[in-house]
Backbone as a printed PyTorch tensor [residue, N CA C, xyz], in Angstrom:
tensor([[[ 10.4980, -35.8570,  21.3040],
         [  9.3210, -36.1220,  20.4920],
         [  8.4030, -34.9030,  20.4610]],

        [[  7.4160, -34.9530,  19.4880],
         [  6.8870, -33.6450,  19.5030],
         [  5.0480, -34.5100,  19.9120]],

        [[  4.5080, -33.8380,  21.0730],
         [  3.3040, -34.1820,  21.0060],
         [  2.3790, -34.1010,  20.1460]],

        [[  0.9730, -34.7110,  20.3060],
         [ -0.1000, -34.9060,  19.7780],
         [ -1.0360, -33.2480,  19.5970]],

        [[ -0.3380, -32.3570,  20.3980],
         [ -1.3750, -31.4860,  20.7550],
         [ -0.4560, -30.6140,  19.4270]],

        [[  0.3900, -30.6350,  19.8460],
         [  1.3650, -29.5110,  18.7010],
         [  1.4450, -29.7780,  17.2840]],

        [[  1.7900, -31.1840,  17.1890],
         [  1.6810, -31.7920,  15.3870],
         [  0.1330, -31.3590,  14.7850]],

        [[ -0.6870, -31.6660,  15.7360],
         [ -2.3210, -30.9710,  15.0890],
         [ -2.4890, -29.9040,  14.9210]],

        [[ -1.4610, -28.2620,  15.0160],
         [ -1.5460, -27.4280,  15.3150],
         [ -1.2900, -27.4880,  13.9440]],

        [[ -0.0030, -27.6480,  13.6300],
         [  0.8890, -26.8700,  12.5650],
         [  0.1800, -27.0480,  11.6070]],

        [[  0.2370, -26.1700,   9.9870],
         [ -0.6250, -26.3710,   8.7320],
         [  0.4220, -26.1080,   7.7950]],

        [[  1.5090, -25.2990,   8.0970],
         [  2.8140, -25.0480,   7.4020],
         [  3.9410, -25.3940,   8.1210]],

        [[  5.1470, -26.3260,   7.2720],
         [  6.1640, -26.7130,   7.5440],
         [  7.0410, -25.7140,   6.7380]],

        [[  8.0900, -25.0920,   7.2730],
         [  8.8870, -24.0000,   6.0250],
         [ 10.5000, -25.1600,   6.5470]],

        [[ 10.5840, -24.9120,   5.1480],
         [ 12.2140, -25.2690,   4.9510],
         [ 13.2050, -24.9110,   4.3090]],

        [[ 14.6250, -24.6160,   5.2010],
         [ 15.7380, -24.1780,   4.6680],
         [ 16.0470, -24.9950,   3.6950]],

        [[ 17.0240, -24.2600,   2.8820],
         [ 17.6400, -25.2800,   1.3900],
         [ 19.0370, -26.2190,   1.9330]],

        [[ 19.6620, -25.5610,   1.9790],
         [ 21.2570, -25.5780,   1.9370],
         [ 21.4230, -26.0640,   4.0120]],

        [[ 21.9310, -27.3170,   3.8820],
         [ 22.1110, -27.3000,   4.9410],
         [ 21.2040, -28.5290,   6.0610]],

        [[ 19.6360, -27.9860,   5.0900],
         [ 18.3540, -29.1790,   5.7310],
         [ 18.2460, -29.5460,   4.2850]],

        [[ 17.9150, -29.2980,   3.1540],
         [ 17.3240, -30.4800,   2.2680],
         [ 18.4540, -30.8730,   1.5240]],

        [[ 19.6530, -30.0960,   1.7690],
         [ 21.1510, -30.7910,   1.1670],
         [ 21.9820, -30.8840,   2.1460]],

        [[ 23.5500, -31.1190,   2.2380],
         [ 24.5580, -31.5480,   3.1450],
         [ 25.1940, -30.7150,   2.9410]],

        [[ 24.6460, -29.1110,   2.4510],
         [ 25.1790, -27.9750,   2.3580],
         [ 26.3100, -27.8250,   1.5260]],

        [[ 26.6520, -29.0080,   0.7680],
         [ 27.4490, -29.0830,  -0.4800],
         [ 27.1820, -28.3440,  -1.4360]],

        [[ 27.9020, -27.2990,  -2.6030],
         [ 27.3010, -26.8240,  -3.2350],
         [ 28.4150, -26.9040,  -4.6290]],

        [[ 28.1820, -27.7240,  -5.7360],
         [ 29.1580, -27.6630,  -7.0800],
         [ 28.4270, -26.7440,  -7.6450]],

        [[ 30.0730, -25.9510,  -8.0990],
         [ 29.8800, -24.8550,  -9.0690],
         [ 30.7400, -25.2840, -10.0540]],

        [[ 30.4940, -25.2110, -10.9630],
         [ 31.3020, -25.4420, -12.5470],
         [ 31.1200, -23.9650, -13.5640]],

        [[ 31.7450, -24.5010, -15.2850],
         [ 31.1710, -24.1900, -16.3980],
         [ 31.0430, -25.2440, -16.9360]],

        [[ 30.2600, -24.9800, -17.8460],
         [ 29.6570, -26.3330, -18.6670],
         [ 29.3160, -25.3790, -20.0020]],

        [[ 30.5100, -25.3840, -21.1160],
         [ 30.4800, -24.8820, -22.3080],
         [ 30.6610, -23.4950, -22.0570]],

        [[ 30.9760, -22.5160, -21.3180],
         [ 31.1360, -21.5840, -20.7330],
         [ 29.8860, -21.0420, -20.1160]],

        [[ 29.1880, -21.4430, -19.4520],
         [ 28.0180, -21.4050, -18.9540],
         [ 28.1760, -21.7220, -17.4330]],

        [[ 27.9380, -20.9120, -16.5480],
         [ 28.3850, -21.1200, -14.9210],
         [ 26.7840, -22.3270, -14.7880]],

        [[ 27.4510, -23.2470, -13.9460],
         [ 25.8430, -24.1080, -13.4620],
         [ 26.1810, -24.4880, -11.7620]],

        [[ 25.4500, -25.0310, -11.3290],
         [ 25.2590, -25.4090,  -9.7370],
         [ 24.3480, -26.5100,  -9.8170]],

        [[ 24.9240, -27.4040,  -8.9260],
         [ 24.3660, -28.8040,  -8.4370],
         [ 24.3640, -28.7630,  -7.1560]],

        [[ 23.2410, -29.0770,  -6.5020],
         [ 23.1130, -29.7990,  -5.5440],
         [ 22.6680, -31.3160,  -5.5890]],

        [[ 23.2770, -32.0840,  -4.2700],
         [ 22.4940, -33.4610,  -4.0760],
         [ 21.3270, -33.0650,  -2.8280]],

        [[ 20.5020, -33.6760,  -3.3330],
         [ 19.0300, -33.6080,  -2.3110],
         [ 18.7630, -35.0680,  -2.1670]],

        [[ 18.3200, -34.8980,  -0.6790],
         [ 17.6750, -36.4280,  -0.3670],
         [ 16.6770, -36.8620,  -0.9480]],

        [[ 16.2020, -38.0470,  -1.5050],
         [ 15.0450, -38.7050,  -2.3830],
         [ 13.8320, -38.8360,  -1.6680]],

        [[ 14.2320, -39.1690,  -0.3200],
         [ 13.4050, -39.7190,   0.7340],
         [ 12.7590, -38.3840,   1.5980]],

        [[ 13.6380, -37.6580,   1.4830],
         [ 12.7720, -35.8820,   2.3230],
         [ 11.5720, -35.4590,   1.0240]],

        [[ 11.6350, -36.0200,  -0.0390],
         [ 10.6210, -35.6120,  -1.0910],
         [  9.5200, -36.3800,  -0.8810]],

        [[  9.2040, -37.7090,  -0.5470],
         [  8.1770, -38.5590,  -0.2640],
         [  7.8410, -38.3130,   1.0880]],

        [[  8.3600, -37.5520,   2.1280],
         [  8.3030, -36.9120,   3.2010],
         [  7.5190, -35.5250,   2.9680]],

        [[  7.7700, -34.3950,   2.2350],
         [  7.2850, -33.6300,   1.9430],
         [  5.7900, -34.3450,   0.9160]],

        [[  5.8380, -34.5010,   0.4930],
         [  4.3860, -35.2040,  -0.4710],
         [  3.6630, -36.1050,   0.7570]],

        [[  3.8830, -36.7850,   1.6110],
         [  2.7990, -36.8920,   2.9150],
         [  2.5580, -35.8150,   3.3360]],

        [[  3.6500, -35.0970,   3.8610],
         [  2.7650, -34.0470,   4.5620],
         [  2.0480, -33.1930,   4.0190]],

        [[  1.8110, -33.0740,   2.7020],
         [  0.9370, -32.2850,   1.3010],
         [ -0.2330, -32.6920,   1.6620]],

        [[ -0.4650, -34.2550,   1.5740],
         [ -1.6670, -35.2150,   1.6750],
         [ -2.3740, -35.4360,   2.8370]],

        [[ -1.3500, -35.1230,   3.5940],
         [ -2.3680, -34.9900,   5.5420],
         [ -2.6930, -33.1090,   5.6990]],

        [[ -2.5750, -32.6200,   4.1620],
         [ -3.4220, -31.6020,   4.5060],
         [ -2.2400, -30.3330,   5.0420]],

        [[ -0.8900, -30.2610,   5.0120],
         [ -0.0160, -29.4440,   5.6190],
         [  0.6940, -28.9550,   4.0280]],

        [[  0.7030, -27.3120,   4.3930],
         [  1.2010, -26.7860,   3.3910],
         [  2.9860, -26.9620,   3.6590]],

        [[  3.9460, -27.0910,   2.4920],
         [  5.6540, -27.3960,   1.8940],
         [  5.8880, -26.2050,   2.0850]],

        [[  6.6240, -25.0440,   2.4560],
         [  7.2620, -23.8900,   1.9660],
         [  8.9130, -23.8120,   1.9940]],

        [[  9.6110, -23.9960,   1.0850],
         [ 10.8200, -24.1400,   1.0640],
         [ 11.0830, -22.1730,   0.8890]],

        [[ 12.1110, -22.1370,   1.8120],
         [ 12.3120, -20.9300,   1.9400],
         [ 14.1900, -20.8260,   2.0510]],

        [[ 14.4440, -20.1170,   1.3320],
         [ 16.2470, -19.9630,   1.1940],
         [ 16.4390, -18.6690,   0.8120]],

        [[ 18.0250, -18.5490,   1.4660],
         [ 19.2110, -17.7120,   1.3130],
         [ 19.8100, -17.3020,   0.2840]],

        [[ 19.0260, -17.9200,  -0.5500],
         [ 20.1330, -18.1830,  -1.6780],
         [ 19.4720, -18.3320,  -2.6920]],

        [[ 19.8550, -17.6110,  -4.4890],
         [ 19.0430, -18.0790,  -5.3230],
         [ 20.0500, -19.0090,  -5.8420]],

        [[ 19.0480, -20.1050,  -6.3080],
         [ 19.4730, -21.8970,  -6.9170],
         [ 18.3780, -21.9180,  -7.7800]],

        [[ 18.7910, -22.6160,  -9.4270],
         [ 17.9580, -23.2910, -10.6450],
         [ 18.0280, -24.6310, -10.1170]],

        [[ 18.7150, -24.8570,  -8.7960],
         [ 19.2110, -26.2440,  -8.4650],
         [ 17.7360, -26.7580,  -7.6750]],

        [[ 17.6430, -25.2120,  -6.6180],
         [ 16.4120, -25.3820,  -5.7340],
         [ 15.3680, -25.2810,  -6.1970]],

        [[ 15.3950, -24.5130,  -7.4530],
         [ 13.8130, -24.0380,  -8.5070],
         [ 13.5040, -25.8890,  -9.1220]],

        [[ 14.5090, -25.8750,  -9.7900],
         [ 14.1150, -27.4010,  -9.7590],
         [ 13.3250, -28.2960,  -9.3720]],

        [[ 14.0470, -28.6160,  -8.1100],
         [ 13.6460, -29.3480,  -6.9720],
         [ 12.3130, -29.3300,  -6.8850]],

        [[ 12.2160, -27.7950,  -6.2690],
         [ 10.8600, -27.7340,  -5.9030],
         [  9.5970, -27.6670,  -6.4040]],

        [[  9.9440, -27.2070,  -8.0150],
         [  8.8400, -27.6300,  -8.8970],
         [  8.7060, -29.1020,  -9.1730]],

        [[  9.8850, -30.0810,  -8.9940],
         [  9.0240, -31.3900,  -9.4910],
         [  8.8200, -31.8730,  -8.3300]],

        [[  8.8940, -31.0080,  -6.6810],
         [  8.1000, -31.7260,  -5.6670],
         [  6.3860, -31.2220,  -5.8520]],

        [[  6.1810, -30.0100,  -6.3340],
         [  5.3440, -29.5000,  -6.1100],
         [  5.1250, -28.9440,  -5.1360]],

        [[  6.1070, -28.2590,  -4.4950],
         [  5.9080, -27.3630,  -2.9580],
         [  4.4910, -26.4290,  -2.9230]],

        [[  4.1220, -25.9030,  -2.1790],
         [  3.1120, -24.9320,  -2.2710],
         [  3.6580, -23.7160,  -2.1070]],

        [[  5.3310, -23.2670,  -2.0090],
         [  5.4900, -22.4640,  -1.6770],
         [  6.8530, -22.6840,  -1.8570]],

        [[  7.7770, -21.3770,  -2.5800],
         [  8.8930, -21.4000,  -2.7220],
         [  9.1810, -19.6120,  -2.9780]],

        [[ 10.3460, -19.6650,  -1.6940],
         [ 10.7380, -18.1290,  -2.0360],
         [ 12.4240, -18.5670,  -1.4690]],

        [[ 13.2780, -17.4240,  -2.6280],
         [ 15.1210, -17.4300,  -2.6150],
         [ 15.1130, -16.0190,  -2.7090]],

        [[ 15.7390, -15.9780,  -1.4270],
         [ 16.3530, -14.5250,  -1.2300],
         [ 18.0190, -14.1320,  -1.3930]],

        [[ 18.6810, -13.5700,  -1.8960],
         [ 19.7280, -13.9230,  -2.0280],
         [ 20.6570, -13.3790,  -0.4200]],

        [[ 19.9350, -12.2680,  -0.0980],
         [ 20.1530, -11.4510,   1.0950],
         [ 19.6100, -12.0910,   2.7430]],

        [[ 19.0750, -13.5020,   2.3270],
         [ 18.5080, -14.2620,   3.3620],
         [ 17.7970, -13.9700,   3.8760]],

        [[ 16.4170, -12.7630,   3.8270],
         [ 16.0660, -12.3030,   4.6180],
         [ 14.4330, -13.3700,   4.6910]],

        [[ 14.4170, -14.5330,   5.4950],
         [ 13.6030, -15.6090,   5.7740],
         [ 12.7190, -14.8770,   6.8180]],

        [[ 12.7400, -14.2600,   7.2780],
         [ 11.4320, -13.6380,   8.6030],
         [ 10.4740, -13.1520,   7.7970]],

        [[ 10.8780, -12.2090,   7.0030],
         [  9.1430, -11.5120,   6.3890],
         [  9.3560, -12.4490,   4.8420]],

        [[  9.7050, -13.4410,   4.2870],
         [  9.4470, -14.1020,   3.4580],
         [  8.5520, -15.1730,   3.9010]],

        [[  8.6740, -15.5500,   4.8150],
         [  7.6970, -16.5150,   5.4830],
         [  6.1760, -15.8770,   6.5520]],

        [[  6.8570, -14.9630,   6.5980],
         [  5.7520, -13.8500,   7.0540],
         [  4.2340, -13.2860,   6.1840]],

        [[  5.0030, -13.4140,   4.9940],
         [  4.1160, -12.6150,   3.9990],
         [  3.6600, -14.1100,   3.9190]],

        [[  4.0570, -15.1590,   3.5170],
         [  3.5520, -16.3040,   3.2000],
         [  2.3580, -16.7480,   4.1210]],

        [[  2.7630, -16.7520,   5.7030],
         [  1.1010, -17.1020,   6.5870],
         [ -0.0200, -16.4290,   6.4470]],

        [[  1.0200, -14.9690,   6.2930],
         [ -0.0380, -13.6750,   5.7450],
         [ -1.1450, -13.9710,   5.1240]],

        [[ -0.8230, -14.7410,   3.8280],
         [ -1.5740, -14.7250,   2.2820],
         [ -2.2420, -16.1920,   2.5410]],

        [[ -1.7520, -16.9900,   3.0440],
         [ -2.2830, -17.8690,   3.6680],
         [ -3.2240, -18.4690,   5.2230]],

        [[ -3.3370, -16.5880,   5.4110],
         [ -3.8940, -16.9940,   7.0740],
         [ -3.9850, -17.5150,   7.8000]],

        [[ -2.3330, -17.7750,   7.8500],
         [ -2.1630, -18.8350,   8.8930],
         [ -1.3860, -18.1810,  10.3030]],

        [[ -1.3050, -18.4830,  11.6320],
         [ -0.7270, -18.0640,  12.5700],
         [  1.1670, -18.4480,  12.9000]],

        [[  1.4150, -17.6940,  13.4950],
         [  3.0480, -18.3480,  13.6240],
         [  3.0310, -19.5420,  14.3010]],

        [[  1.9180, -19.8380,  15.1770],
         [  1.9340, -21.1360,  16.1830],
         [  1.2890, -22.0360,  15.5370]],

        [[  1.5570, -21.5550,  14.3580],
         [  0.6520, -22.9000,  13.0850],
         [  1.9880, -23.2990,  12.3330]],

        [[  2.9580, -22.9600,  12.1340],
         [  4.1760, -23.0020,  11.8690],
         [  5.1450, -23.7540,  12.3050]],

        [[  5.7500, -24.7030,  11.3330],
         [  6.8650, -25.3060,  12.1570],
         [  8.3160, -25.0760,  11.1030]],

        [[  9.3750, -24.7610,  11.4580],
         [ 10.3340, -24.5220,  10.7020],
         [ 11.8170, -25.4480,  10.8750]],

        [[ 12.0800, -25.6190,  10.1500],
         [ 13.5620, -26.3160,  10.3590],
         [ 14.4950, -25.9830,   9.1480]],

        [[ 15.7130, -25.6760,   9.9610],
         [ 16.8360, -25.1840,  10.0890],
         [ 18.3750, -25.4370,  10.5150]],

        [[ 19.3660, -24.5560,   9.9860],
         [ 20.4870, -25.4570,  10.4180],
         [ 21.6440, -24.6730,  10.7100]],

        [[ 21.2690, -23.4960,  10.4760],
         [ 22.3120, -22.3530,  10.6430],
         [ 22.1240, -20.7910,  11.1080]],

        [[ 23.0450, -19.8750,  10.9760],
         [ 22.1090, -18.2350,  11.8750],
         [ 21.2850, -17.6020,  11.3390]],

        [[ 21.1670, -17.6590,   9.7540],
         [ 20.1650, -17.4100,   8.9530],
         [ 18.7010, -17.6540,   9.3420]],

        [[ 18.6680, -18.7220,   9.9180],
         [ 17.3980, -19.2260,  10.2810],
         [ 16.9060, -18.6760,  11.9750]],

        [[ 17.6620, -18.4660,  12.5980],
         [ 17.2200, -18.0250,  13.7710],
         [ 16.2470, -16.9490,  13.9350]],

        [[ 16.2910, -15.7130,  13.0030],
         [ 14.8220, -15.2420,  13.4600],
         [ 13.5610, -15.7960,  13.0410]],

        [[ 13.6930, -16.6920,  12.0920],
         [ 12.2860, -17.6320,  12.0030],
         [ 11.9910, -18.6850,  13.3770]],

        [[ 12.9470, -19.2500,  13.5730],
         [ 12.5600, -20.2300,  14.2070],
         [ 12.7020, -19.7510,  15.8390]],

        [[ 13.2590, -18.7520,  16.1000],
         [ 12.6460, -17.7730,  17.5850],
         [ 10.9890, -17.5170,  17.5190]],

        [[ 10.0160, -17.2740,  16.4400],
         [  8.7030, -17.2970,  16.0680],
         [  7.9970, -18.4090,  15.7680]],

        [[  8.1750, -19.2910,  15.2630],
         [  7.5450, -20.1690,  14.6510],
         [  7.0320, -21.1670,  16.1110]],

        [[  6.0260, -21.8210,  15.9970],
         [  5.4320, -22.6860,  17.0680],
         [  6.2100, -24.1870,  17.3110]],

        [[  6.7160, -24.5990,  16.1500],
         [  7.5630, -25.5480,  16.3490],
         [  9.0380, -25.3010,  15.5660]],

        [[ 10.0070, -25.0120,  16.4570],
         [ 10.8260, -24.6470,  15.7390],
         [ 11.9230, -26.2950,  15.9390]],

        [[ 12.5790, -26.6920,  14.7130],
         [ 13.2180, -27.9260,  14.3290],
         [ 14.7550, -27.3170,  14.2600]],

        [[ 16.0340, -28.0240,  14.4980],
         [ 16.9710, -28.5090,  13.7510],
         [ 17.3090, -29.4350,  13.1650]],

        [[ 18.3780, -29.5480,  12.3080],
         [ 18.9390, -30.6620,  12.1430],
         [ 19.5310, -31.2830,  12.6750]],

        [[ 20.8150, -32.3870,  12.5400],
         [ 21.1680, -32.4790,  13.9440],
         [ 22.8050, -32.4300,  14.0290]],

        [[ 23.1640, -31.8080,  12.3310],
         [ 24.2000, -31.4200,  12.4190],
         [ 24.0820, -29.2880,  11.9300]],

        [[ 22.9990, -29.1460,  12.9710],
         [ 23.0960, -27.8060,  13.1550],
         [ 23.8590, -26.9860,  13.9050]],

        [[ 23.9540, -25.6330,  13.7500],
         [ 24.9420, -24.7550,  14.5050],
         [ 24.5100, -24.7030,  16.1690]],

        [[ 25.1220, -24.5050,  17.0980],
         [ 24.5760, -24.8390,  18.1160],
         [ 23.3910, -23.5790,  18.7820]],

        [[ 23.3570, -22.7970,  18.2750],
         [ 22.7390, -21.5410,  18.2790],
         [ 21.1010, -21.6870,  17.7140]],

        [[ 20.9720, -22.8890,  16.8900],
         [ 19.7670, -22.9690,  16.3570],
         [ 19.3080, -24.7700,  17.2890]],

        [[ 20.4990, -25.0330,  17.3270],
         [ 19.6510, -26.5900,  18.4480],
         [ 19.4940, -26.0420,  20.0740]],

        [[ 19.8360, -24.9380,  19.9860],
         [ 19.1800, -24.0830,  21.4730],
         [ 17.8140, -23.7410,  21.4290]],

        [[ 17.7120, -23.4750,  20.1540],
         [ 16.1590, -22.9460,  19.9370],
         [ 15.0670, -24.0590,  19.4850]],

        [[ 15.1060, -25.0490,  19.0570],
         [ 15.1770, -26.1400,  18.6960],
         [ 14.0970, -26.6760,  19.8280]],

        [[ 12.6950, -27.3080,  19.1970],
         [ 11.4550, -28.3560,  20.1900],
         [ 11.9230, -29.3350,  19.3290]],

        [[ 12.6360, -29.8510,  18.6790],
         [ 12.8030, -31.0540,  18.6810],
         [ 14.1300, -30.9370,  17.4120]],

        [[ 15.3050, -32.1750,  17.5570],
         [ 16.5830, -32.3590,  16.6450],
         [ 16.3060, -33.8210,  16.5100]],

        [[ 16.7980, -33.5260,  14.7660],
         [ 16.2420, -34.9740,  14.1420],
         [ 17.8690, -35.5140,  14.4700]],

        [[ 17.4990, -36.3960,  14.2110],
         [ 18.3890, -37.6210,  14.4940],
         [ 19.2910, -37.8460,  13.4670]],

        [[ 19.1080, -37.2530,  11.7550],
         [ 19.3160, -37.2060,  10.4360],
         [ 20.0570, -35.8340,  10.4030]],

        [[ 20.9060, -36.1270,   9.8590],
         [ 22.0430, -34.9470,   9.3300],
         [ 21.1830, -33.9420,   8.0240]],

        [[ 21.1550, -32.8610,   8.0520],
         [ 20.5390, -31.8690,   7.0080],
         [ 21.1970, -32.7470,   5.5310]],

        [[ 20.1180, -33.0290,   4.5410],
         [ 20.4930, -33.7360,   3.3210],
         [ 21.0700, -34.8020,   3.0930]],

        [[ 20.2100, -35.5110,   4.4230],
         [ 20.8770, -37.3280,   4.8390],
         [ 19.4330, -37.5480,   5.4390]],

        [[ 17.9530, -36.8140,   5.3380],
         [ 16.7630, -37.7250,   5.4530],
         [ 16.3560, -37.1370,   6.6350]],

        [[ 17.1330, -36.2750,   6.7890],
         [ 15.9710, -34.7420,   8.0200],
         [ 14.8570, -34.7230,   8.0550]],

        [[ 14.3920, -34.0490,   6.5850],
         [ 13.3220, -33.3230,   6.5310],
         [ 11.7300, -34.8300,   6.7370]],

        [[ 12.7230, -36.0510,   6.4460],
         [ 11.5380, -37.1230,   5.9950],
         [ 11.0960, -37.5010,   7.2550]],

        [[ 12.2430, -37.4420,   8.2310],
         [ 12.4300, -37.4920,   9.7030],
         [ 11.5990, -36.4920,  10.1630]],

        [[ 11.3000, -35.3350,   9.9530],
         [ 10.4140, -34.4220,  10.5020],
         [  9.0250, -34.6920,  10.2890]],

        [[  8.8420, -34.9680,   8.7240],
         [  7.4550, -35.5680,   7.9770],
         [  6.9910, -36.6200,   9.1330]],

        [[  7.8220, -38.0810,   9.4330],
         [  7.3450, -38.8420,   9.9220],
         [  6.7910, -38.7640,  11.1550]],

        [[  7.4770, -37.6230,  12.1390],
         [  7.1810, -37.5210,  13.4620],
         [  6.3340, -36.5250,  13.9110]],

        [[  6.3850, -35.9710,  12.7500],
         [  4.6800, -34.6880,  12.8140],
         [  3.5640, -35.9100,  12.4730]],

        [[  3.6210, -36.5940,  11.6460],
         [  2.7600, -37.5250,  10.9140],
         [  2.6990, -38.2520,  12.1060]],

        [[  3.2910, -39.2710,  12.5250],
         [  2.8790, -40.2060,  13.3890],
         [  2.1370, -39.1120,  15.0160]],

        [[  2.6010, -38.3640,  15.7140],
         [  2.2210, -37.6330,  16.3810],
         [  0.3520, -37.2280,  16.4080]],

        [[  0.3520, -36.6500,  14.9450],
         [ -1.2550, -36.7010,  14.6190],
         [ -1.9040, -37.7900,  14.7470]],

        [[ -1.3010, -39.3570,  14.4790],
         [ -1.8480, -40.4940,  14.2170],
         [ -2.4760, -40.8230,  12.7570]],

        [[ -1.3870, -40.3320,  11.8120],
         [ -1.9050, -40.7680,  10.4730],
         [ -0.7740, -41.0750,   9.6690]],

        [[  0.1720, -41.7280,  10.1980],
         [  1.3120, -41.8600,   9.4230],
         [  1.3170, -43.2280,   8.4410]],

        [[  0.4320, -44.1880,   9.2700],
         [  0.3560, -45.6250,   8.6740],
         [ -0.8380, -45.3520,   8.0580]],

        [[ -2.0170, -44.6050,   7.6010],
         [ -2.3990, -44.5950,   6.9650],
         [ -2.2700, -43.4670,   5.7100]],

        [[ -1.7650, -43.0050,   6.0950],
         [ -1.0520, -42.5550,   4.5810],
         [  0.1170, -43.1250,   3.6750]],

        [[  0.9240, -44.1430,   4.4100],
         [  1.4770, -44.8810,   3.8630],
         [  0.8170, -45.8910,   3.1740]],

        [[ -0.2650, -46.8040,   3.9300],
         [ -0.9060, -47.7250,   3.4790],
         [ -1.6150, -46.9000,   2.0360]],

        [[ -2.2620, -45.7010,   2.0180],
         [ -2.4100, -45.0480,   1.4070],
         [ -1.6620, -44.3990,  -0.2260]],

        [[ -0.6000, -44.5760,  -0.1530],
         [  0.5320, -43.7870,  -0.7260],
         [  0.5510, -45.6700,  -1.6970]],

        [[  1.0240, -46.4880,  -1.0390],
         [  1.4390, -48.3510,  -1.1650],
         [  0.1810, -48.6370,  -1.7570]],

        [[ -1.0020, -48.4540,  -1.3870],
         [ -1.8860, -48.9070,  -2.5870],
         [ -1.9530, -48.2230,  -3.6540]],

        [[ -2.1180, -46.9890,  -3.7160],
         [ -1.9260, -46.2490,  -5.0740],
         [ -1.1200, -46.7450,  -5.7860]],

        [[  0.4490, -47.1740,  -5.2840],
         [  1.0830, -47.6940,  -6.4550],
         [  0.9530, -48.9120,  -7.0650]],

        [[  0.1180, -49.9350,  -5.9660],
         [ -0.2500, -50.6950,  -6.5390],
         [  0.7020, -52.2850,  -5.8360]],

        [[  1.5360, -51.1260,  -5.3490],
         [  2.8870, -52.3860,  -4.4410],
         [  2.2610, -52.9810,  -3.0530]],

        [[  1.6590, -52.6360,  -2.4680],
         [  1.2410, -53.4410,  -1.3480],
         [  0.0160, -54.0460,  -1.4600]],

        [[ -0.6270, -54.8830,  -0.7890],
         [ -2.0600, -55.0880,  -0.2060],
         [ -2.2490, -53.8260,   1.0670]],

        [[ -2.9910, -53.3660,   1.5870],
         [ -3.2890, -52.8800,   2.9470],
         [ -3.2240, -53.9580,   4.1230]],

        [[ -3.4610, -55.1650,   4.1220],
         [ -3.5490, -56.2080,   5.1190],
         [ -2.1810, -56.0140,   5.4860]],

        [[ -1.1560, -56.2850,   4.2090],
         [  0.5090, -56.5280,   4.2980],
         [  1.4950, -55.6920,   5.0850]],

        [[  0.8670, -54.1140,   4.7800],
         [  1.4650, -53.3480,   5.1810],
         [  1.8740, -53.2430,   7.3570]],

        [[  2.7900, -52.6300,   7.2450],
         [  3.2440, -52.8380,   8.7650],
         [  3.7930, -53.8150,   9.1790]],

        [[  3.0790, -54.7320,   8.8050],
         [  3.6810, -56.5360,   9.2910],
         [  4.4910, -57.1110,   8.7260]],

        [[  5.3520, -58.0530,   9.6570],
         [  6.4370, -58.6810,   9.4460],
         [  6.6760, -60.1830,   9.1730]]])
């Protein structure tokens, strides 16, 4: 579990693509002679990322790789932050990012799933795997979700930074009235 003292710390969550917000599957086709790429992304790491927007923590999806798959994505999550390197180089991409954002590395929490990610998450204050990560990055690893990378990781991370602070049920209750689907009384109870 990650304590109360550390979840209050962090202000940026950075996340790998390939690996944490997918099952590292990657279709390549043509389509009319036109090369395209699909990924599947979890539904539920997106309503995960959009709490942690709303309790005030900046999204930075950060990858290895350039994807229209990941540009996508991350524009209709609304990340606050999206950088694809094709050369992987994630240390000073996320670097420049606290930079411009003045934020500290021990304000940082990162998750990851492969060697690419290891010089971030040797820095970062909370460094995450998945939990079908390489074993090289669940060494480095304050906490492994229980959720396979692009099977509900990242929502798994959302929830346990969130509950940790003590605002997880009210941003849900939060999130459930906006749509209009719950009462607040209802929520939680069985």
């Amino acid at each position: 579990m990650i304590d109360a003292t550390l979840a209050k710390r962090i202000r940026l969550v950075g996340l790998d693509v390939d690996g944490v917000l997918t099952d590292a599957g990657v279709y390549i086709g043509q389509v009319q002679g036109e090369r395209v790429e699909f990924k599947r992304f979890d539904i539920q790491d997106g309503l995960g990322m959009m709490l942690l927007r709303r309790a005030g923590i900046a999204v930075a999806v950060v990858s290895g790789r350039v994807s229209d798959a990941t540009t996508l994505r991350a524009r209709e999550l609304n990340v606050d932050e999206l950088v694809q390197d094709n050369d992987a180089r994630k240390l000073p991409a996320l670097e420049s990012i606290l930079k411009r954002r003045g934020l500290d590395w021990n304000t940082c929490a990162f998750v990851g799933d492969d060697l690419a990610d290891l010089p971030v998450l040797k820095r970062v204050g909370l460094p995450i795997a998945v939990a079908n990560a390489v074993p090289e990055v669940h060494a480095l690893a304050r906490y492994v979700t229980r959720a396979a990378g692009g099977q509900g990781a990242v929502r798994e991370v959302a929830e346990v930074i969130l509950r940790a602070r003590g605002v997880w049920d009210e941003l849900v209750a939060d999130y459930l009235k906006e749509r209009g689907d719950a009462e607040p009384h209802v929520i939680g109870s069985r």
